[in-house]
N, C-alpha and C positions, 0 to 999 in steps of 0.2 A: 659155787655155781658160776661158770661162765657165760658170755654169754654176747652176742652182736646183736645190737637192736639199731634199728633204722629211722628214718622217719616218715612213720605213714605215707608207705607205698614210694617215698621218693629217695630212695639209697636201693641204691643198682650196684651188686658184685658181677661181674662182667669178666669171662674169659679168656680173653683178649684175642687175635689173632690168628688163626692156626698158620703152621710153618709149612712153607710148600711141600707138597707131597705129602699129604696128610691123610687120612681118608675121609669120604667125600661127608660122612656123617658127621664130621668134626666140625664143630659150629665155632669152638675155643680150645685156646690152647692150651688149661691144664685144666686139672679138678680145683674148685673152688676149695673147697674144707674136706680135712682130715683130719677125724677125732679119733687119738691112741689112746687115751688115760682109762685105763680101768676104772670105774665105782664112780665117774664124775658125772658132772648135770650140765649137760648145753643146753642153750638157750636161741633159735634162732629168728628174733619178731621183726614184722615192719618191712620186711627186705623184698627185695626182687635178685634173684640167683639164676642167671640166665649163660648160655654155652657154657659151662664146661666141659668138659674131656679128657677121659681117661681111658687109656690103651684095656683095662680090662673092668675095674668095678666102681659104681659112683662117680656120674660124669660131676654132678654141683656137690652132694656130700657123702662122706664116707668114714661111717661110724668101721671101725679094726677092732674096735676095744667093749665091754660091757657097757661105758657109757649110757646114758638116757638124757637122750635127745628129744626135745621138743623145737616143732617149726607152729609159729602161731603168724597170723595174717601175713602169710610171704606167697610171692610166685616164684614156683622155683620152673623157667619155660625152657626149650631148645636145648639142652645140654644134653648130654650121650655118653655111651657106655662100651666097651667094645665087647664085654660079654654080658653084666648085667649088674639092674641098677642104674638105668639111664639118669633119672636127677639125684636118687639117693640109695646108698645100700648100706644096709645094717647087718654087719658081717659074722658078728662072735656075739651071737646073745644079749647085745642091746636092746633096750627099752624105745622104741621111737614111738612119740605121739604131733600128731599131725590135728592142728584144728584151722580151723574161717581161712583154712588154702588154699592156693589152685596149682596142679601139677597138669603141664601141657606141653603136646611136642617135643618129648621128651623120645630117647631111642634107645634101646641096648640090643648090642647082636645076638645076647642069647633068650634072657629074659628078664623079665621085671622090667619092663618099660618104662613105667614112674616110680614103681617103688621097689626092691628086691629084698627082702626081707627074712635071713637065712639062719642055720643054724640053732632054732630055739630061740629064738629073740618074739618078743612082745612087740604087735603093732595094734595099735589105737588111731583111726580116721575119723577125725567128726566136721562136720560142717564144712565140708571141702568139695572141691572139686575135681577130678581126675580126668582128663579127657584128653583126647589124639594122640596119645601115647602110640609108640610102636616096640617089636621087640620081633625078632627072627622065629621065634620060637609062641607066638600070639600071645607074650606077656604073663605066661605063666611061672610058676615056681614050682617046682615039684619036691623043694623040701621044707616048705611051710609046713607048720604040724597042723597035726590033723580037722581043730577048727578053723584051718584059714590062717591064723596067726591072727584073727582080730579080736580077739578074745572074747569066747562066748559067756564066760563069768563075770554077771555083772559087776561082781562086787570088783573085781580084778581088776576089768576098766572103769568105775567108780575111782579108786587108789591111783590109777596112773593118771587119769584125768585131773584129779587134784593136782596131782604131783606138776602137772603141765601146767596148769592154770599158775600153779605155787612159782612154775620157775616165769611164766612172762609177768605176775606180778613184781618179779624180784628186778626184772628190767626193765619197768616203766619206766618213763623220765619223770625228775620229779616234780612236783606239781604244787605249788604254792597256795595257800588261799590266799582270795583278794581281803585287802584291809576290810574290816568290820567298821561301821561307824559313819561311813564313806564320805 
């Protein structure tokens, strides 16, 4: 399991600059993460992922690969997409689960505004937020399957939610007891 954990809310991955002549939706100037590894477990807690950019998919992340990615208490705000997938795209059949999120002002020129979610991949949203997303095309996906991609089988998102919760336990920092005795 890999994995970037932050600390509560105060670890910012930051864009950085766009290079003149950019386009004007270009808040940063590259994509923050890109996950290629087939069959692996990301992990992304605690963080704030804000401008990135990418000329076509996933301005903050961008799953290529089957990967199963989880984002658990992160903002992922402002980063953009120049076709879709403005903060994240899940491109080849990846697993993503998103929980205690917020995806904001985020943009892609074609669609998926906060999230783009393609190809037969599994998407799980719990306790999050999604809001002022934008996308040329009102943030649609037209190749999500047929339930949406959020998966209407309980039991289906029951498994990936463990699987989620499994991998930000696996990143907590660790945690000591105080001496007994005192």
């Amino acid at each position: 399991v890999a994995g970037v954990t932050g600390s509560a809310g105060s670890t910012i991955v930051d864009g950085g600059t766009p290079l003149p002549g950019a386009p004007v939706q270009a808040h940063g100037l590259d994509r923050l993460f890109e996950i290629s590894a087939d069959g692996a477990t990301v992990a992304f807690t605690d963080l704030t992922l804000r401008e990135g950019w990418a000329a076509e998919y996933g301005g903050a992340i961008m799953n290529s690969s089957t990967a199963s990615v989880t984002v658990v208490r992160s903002t992922l705000t402002r980063s953009g997409a120049g076709k879709t997938g403005g903060a994240i795209e899940s491109h080849v059949e990846g697993a993503l689960t998103v929980l205690d999120s917020t995806l904001t002002d985020n943009y892609a020129g074609e669609s998926g505004s906060a999230i783009n979610n393609n190809r037969g991949g599994s998407l799980a949203i719990e306790s999050s937020t999604v809001s002022s997303n934008s996308a040329a095309d009102a943030g649609l996906n037209e190749e999500l399957p047929q339930d949406g991609g959020f998966g209407s089988d309980p039991e289906a998102f029951r498994q990936r939610r463990a699987a989620a919760y499994q991998a930000y336990y696996e990143h907590m920092p660790l945690r000591i007891d105080p001496p007994s005795g005192g």
